[in-house]
DSSP file (Angstrom, degrees, kcal/mol; ACC not computed):
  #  RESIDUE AA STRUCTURE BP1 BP2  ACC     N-H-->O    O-->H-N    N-H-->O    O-->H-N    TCO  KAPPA ALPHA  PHI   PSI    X-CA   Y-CA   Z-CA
    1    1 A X              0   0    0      0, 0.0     9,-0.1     0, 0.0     7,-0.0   0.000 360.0 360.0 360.0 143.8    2.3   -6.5   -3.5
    2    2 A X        -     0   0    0      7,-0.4     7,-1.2     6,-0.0     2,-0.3  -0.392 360.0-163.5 -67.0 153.9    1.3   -2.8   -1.9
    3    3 A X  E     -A    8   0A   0      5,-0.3     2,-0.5     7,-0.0     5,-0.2  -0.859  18.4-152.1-138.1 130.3    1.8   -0.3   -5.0
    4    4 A X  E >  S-A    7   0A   0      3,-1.2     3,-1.6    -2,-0.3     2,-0.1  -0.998  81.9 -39.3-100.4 106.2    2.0    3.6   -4.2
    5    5 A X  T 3  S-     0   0    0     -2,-0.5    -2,-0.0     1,-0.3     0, 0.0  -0.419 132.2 -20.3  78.3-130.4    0.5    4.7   -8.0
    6    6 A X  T 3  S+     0   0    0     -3,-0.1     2,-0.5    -2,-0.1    -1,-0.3   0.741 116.3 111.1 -74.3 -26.0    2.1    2.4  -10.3
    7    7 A X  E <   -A    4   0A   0     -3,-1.6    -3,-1.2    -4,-0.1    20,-0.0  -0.479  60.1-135.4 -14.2  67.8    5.0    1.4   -7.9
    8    8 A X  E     -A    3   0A   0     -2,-0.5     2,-0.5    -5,-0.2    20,-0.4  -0.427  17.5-154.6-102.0 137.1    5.5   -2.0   -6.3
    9    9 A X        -     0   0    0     -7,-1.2     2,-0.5    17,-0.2    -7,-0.4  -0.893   9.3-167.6 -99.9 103.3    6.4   -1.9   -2.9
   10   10 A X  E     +B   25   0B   0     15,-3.1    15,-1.4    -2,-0.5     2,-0.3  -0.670  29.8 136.7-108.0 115.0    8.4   -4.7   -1.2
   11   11 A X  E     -B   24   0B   0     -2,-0.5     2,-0.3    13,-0.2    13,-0.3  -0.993  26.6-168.5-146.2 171.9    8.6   -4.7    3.1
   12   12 A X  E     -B   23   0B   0     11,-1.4    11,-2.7    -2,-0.3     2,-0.3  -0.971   6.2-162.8-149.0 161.4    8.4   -6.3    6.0
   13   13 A X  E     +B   22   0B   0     -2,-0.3     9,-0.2     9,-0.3     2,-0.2  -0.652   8.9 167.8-124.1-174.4    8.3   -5.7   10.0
   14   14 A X  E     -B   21   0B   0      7,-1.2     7,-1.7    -2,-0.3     2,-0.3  -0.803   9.8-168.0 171.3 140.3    8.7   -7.1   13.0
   15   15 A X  E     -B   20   0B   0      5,-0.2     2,-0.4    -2,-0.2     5,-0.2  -0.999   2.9-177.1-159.6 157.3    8.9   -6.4   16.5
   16   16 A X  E >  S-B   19   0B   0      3,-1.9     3,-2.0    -2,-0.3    -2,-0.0  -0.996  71.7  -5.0-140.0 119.8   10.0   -8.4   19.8
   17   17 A X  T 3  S-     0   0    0     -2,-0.4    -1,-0.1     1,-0.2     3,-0.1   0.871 135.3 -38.6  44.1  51.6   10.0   -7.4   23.6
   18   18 A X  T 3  S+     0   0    0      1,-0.2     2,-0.4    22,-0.1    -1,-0.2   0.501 114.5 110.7  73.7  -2.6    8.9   -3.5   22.9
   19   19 A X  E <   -B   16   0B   0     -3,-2.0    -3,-1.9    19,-0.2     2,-0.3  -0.960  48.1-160.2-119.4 162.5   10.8   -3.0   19.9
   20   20 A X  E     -BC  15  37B   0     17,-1.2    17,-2.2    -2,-0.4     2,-0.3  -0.806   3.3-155.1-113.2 157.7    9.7   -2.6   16.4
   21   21 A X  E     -BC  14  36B   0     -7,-1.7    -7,-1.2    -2,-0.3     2,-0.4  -0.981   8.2-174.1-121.7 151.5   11.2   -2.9   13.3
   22   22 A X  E     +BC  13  35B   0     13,-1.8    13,-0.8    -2,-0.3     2,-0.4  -0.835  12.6 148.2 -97.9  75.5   11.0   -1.7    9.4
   23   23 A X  E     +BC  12  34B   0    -11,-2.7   -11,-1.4    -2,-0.4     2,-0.3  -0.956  10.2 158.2-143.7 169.0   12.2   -1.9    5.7
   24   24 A X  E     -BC  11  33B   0      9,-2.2     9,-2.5    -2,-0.4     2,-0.3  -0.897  17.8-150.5-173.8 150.4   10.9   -1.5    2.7
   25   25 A X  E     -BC  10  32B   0    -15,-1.4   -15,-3.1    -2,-0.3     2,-0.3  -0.972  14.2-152.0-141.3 146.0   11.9   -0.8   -0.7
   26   26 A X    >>  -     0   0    0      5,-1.3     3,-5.2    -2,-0.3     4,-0.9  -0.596  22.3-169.2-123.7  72.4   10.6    0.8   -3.8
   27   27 A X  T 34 S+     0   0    0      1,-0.3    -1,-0.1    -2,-0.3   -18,-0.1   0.605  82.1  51.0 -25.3 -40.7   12.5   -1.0   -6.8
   28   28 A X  T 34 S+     0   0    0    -20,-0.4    -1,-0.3     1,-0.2   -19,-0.1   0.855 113.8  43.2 -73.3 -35.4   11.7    1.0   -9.4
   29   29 A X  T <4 S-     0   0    0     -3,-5.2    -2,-0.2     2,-0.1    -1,-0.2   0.436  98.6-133.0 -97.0   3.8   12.7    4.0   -7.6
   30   30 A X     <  +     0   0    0     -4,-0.9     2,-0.2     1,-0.2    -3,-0.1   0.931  62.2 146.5  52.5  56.7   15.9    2.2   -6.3
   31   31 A X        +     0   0    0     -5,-0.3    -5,-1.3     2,-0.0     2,-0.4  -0.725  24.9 178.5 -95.3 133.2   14.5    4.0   -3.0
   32   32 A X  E     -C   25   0B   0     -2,-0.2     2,-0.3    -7,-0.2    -7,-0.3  -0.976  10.3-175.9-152.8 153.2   15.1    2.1    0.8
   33   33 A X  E     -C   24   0B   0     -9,-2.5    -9,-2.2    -2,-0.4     2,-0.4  -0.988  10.8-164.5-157.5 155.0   14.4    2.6    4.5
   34   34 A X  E     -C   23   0B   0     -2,-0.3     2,-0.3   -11,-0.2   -11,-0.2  -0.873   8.8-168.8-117.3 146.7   15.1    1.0    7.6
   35   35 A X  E     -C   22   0B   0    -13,-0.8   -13,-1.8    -2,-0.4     2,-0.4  -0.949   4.3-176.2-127.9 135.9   13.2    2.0   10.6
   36   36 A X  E     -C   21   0B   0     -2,-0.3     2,-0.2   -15,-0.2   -15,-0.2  -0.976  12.9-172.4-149.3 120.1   14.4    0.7   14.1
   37   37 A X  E     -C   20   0B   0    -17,-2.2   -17,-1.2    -2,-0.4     2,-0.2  -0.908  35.7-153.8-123.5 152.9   12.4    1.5   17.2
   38   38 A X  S    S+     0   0    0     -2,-0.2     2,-0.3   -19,-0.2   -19,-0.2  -0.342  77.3  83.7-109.7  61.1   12.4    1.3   20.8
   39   39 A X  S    S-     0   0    0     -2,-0.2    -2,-0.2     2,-0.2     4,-0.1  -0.845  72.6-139.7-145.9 176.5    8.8    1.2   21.1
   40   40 A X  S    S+     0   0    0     -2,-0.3   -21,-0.1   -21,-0.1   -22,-0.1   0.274  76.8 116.7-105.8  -2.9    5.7   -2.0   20.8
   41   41 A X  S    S-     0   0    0    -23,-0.2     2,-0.4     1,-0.1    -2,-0.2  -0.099  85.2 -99.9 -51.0 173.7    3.4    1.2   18.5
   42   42 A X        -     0   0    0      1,-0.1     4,-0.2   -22,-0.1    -1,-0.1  -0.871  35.0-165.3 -84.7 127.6    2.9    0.2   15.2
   43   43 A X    >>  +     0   0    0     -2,-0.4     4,-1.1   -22,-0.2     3,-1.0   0.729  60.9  97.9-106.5 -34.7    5.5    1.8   12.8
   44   44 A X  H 3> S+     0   0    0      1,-0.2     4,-0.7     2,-0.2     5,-0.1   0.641  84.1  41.6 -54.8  -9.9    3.7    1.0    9.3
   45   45 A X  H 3> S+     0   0    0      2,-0.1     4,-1.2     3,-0.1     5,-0.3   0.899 121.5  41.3 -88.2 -56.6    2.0    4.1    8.6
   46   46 A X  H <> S+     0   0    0     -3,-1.0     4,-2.0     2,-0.2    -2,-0.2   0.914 113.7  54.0 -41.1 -51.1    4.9    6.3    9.7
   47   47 A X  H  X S+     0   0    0     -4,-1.1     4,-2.8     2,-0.2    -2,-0.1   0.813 107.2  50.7 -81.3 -47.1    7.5    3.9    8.0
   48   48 A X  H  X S+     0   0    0     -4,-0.7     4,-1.6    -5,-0.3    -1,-0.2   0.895 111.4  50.5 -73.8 -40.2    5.6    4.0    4.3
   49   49 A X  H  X S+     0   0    0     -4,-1.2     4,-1.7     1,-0.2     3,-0.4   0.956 107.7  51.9 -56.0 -54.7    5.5    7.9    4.4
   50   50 A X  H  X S+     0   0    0     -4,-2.0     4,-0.5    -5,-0.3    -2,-0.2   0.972 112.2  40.5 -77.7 -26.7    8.7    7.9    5.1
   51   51 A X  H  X S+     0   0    0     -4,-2.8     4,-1.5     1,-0.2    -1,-0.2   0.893 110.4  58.5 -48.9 -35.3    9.8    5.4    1.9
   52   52 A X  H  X S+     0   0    0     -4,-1.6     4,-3.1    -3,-0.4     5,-0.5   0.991  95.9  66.9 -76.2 -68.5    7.2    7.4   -0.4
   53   53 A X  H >X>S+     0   0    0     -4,-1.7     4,-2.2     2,-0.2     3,-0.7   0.690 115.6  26.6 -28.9 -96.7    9.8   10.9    0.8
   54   54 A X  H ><5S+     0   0    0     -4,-0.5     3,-0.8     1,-0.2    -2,-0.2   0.779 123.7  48.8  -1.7 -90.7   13.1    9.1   -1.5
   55   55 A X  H 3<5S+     0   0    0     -4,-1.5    -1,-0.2     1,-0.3    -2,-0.2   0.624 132.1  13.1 -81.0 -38.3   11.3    7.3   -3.9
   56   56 A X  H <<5S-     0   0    0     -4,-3.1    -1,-0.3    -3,-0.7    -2,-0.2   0.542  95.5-116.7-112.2 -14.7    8.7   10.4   -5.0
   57   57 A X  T <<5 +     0   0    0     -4,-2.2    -4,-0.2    -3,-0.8    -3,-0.2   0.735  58.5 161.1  41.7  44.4   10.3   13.4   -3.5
   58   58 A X      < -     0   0    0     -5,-0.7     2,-0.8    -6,-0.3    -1,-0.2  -0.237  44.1 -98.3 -71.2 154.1    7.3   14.1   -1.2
   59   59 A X        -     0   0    0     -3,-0.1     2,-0.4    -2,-0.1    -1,-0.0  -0.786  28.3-124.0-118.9 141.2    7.5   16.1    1.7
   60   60 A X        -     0   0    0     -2,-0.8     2,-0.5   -10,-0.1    -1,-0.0  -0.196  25.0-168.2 -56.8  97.4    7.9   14.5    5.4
   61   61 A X        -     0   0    0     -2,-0.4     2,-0.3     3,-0.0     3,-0.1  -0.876   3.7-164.3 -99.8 139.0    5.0   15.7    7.7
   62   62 A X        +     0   0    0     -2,-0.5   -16,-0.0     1,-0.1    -2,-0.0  -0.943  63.9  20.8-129.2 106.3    5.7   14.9   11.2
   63   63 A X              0   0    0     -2,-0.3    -1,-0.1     1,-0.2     0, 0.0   0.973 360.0 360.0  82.6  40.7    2.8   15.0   14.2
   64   64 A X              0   0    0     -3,-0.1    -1,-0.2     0, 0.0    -3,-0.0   0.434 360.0 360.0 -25.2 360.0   -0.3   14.6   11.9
C-alpha cells in the first residue's frame, strides 16, 4: 500500500470514454475524497494532494 509518512493510503481510479475517476482514503486519519472528471488527463497526482489537504491539514496549491 502507498504511505504518505507513516500513513497507509487505500485508492483506486478509473476512467472510460474521457472521463476519469478517484477515491482514496487515509484510515488512520478517517480522511476521504472523491474526484470525478470530465476529462481522459491523469487525475493521480492532483487527487493525492488533495487527500493529503483532510488527512494532514496541508495546504491546497493549485496550477503548480
Amino acid at each position: 500500500m502507498p504511505r504518505f509518512g507513516a500513513a497507509e493510503q487505500l485508492w483506486h481510479n478509473g476512467g472510460t470514454g474521457g472521463f476519469r475517476s478517484w477515491v482514496g482514503f487515509i484510515p488512520q486519519r478517517r480522511a476521504g475524497v472523491v474526484v470525478l472528471s470530465n476529462t481522459a488527463r491523469p487525475l493521480d497526482g492532483g487527487a493525492f494532494d488533495l487527500l493529503r489537504v483532510p488527512a494532514f491539514g496541508g495546504e491546497l496549491r493549485i496550477g503548480r
